[in-house]
C-alpha positions in Angstrom: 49.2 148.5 68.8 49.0 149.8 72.5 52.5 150.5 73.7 54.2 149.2 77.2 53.3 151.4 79.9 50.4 152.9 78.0 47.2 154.1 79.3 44.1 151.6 78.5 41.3 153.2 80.4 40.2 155.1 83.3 37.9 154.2 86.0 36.2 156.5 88.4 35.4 155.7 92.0 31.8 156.2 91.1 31.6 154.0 88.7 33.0 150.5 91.0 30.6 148.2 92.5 31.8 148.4 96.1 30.2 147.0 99.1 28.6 150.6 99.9 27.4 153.2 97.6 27.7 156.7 97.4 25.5 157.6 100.1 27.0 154.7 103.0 24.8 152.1 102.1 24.3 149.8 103.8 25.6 152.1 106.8 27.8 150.6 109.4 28.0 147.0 107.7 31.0 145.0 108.6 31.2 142.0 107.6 33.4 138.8 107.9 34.8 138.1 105.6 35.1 141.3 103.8 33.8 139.6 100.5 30.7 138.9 101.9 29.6 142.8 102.2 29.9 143.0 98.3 28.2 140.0 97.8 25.3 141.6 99.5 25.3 144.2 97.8 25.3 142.5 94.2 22.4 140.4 95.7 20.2 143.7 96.4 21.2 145.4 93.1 20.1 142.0 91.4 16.8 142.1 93.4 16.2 145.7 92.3 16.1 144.2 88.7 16.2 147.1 86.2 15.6 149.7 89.2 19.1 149.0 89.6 21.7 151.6 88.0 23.9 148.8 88.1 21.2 146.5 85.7 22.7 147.0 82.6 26.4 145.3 84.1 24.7 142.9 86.3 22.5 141.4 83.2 25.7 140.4 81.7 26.6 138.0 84.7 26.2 134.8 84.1 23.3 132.5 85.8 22.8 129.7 87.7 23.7 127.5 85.0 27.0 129.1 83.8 28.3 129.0 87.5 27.3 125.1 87.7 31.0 124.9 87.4 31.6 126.5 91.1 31.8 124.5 93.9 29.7 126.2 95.7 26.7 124.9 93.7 28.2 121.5 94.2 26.1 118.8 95.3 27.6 117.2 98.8 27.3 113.6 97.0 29.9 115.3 94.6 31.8 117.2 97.2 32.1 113.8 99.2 33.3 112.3 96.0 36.1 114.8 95.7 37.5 114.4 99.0 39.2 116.4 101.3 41.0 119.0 99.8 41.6 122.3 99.5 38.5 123.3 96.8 36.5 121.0 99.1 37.2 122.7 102.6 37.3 126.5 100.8 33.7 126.1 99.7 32.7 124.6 102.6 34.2 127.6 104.6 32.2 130.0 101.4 29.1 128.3 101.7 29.5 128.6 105.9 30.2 132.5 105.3 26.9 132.4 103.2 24.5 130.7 105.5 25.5 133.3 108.4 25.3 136.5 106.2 22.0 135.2 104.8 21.0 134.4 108.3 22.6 138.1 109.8 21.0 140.0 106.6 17.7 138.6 106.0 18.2 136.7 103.1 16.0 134.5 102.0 16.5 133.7 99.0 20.1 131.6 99.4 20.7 130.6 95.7 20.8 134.0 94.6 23.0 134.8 97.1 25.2 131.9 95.7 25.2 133.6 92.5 26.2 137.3 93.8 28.7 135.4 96.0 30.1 133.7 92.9 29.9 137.3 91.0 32.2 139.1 93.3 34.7 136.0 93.9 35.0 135.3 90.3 35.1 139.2 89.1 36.1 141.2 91.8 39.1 143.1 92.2 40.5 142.0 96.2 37.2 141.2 96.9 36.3 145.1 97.8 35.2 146.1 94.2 34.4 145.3 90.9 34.7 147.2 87.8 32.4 147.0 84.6 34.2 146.1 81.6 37.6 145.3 83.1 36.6 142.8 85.3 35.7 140.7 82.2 39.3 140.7 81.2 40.8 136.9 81.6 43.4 136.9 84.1 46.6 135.7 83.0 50.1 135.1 84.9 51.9 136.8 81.9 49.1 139.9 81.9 49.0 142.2 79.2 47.2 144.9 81.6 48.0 146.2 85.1 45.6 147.5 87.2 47.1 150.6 88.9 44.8 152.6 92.1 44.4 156.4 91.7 44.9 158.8 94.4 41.0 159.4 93.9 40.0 156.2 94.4 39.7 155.1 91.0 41.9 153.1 89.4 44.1 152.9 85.6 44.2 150.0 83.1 48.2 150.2 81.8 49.5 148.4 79.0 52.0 145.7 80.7 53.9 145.3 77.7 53.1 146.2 73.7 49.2 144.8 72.8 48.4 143.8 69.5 45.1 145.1 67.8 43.6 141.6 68.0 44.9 140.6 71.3 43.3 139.8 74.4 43.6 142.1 77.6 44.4 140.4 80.1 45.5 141.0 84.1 46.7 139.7 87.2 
C-alpha cells in the first residue's frame, strides 16, 4: 500500500527528454508549435539508433504499426470518410505543423517524423518533456498519481490517494 500524499519517485532534470539537451541543442530552435521542437528531437535521437543515450527508452516506443490508430497516419480517403470534425481538422493542423518543420529542419524522412510526433503527443508531459517510466502510466480522470515540478527542474510522482500493491498508477 502507497499512502495519500506519498512520494512514488523522483525525476531529475537530466534525465527528461526535452526539446534541447544538456549542452543547448539544438541551439536557438524555436519552433511553432512548441511540440514540434521535441518531436525533433525524438526523431534525431531515433536516427542515432543505439548511439543514442536515450536508445534503451526510445526502443520501447511503439512503431508504425501500433500508432495505425492515430490519425495522423490516416489515409485522406478515411479522413474524408470521417468528416469534418474536430479529430479531422486537429490532424490536419498536426500533419500541416509536420510538413513545415520537416521542410524548416531538413527532414526527409516524413514517416519517422510521424512516429516522433506521435511519441511526444501521446507521452509527453505539456508537450515540453517526457519522462521514462512515468510517461507509460495510463492517464486517468480519477489519477492515482500527481505529477508535482521541483524547484530543480525535475519533477515528483505523489500518491493521489492510497494505491494498492496490484494497482495501476495512473495520472492526469
Amino acid at each position: 500500500l502507497i499512502s495519500d500524499d506519498k512520494h512514488i519517485c523522483n525525476c531529475i532534470r537530466q534525465r527528461q527528454v526535452t526539446a534541447a539537451d544538456e549542452h543547448g541543442y539544438p541551439a536557438g530552435l524555436v519552433v511553432e508549435p512548441e511540440g514540434i521542437a521535441l518531436a525533433i528531437r525524438l526523431f534525431q535521437e531515433r536516427a542515432l539508433g543505439q548511439q543514442s543515450f536515450w536508445a534503451p527508452y526510445l526502443d520501447l516506443f511503439p512503431g508504425p504499426s501500433e500508432y495505425a490508430c492515430f490519425p495522423l497516419f490516416w489515409s485522406p480517403a478515411v479522413l474524408n470518410k470521417v468528416g469534418s470534425c474536430n479529430i479531422v481538422l486537429a490532424t490536419e493542423r498536426c500533419e500541416d505543423d509536420a510538413r513545415k518543420a520537416a521542410k524548416q529542419f531538413g527532414i526527409i524522412d516524413l514517416g519517422g517524423f510521424r512516429l516522433a510526433l506521435c511519441s511526444m503527443l501521446s507521452r509527453a508531459f505539456d508537450h515540453k518533456f517526457m519522462v521514462p517510466f512515468v510517461d507509460s502510466c495510463n492517464h486517468h480522470f480519477a489519477p492515482s498519481g500527481i505529477v508535482r515540478r521541483t524547484e530543480s527542474g525535475g519533477f515528483q510522482l505523489v500518491a493521489a490517494r492510497d494505491i494498492k500493491a496490484i494497482e495501476e498508477l495512473t495520472y492526469d
